[in-house]
N, C-alpha and C positions, 0 to 999 in steps of 0.2 A: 595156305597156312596162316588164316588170322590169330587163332588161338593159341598160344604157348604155355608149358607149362615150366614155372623157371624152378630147378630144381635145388631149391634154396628156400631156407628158414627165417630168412633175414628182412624185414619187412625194407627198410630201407633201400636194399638192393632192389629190392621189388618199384620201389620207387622210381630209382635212379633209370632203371632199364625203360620203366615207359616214360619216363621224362624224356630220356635220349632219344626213345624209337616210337616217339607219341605220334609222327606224321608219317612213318612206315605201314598206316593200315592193320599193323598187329596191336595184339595183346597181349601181355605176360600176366599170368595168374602163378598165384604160391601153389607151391606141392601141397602145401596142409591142407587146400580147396580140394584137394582128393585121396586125402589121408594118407599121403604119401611119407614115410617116416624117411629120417636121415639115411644116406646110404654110408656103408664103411668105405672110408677112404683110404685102402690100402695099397695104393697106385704108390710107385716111386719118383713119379715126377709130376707136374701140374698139369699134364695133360693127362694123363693115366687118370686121375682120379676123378677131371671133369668128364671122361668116359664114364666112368663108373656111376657118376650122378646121374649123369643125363639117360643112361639106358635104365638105372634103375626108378628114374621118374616117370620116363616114356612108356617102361612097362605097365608099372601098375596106372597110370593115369590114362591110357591108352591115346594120348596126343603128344605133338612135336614136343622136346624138351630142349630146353638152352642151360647150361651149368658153368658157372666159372670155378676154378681153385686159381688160387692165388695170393701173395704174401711178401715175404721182404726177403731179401740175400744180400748179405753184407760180405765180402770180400773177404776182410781179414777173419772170419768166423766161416769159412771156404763156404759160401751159401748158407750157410745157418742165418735165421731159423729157418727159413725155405718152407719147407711143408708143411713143418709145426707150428707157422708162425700163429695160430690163432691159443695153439696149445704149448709154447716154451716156456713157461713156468713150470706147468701141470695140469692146470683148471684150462680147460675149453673158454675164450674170450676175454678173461681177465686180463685186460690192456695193462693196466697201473702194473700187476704186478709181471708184466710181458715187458712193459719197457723197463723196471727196473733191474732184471735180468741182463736186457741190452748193456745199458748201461753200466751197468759191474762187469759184463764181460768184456766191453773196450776202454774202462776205464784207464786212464794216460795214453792212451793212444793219439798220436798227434792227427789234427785235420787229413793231412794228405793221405794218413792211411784207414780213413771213416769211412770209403767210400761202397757204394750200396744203390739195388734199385728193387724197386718195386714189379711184380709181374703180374699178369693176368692174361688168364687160358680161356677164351670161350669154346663151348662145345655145342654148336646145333645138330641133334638129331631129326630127322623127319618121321622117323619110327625106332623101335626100340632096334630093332636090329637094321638095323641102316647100316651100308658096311662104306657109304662114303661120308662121313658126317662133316659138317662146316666148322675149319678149325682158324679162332684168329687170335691173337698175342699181341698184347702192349705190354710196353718196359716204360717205367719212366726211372729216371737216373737221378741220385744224388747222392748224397753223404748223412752221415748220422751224427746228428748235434752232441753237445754234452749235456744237455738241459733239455728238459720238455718246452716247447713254447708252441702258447694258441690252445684255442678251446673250439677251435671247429675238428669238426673229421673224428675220424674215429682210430683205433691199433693203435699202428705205431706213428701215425699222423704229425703228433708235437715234436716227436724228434730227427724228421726228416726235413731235410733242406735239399728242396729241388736243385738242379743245377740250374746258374741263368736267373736264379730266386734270390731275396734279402729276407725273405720271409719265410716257415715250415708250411708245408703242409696244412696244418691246421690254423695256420693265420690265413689260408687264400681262402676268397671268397670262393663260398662251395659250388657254385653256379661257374667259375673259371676252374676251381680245384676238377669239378665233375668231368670236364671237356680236355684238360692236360694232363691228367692223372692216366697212370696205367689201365684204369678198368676204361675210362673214355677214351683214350687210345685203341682197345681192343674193341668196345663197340664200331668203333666209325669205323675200322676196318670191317667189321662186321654187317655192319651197313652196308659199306660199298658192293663186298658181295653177295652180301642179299638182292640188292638194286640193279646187279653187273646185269646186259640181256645175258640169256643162256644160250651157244651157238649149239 
């Protein structure tokens, strides 16, 4: 399985995965390299709907697919945004107006109850109907500023403060942010068992 196909429209992610898994011997290519359009994400949890990417990449492309969903869950907003988080305004990806939402809805809310973590679901299939597929999760843990700060990262990046951290999210250097963050969390678990022998 050198070839992958990542079932995602995001070039960056694109990025990030072979950055990570650049001396793994594979490769990730975009869905778009085989016209692969968005799948519906109508799973109820983040592993439900990286099922759903991933078969519906593996189909039409007819190679392995890897899918992450993944997003933010704030505690006092009982997981919200969680699934939506790319969509909690309304518009698909509009950060600015995704974090000003946040932010109006915890407004006066004191520190200790901001607290909040980031997740990420990877899904490798080997075929479309694979019925054991590789499933790994990273959480990274923090709280949610009242201010945006930092121009790196992306979502809701400025207003996350890792725990352990003086700095958001979008103030760590994206090369350390890459490797502590939820999504590099779920790679290297990813890795590992990719790597594990098979008994």
């Amino acid at each position: 399985m050198s070839r992958i196909v990542l079932a995602s429209s995001n070039p960056g992610k694109l990025a990030e995965f072979n950055d990570l898994l650049a001396d793994s011997g594979r490769s990730f290519v975009a869905q778009s390299a085989y016209d692969v359009p968005d799948a519906d994400e109508t799973g109820l949890s983040f592993v439900e709907n990286a099922l759903l990417k991933a078969r519906h990449a593996s189909r039409i492309s007819g190679l392995p697919a890897l899918a992450d969903d993944s997003g933010l869950c704030v505690d006092y907003l009982r997981g919200a945004p969680g699934l939506y988080s790319a969509r909690y305004s309304g518009g698909h990806g509009d950060s600015s107006a995704n974090n000003a939402k946040l932010l109006h809805a915890l407004d006066g809310l004191p520190t200790e109850q901001r607290g909040a973590f980031f997740i990420c679901v990877l899904v490798l299939l080997q075929h479309a109907d694979d019925p054991a597929p590789l499933i790994a999760e990273g959480r990274w843990y923090g709280r949610v500023l009242e201010a945006p700060r930092g121009n790196h990262g992306f979502g809701y990046d400025p207003l996350f403060l890792p725990d352990g951290e003086t700095v958001s999210a979008a103030e760590l250097a994206p090369g350390l942010k890459n490797r502590v963050s939820h999504r590099g969390r779920a790679l290297a678990e990813l890795r590992h068992r990719l790597d594990a022998p098979h008994t």
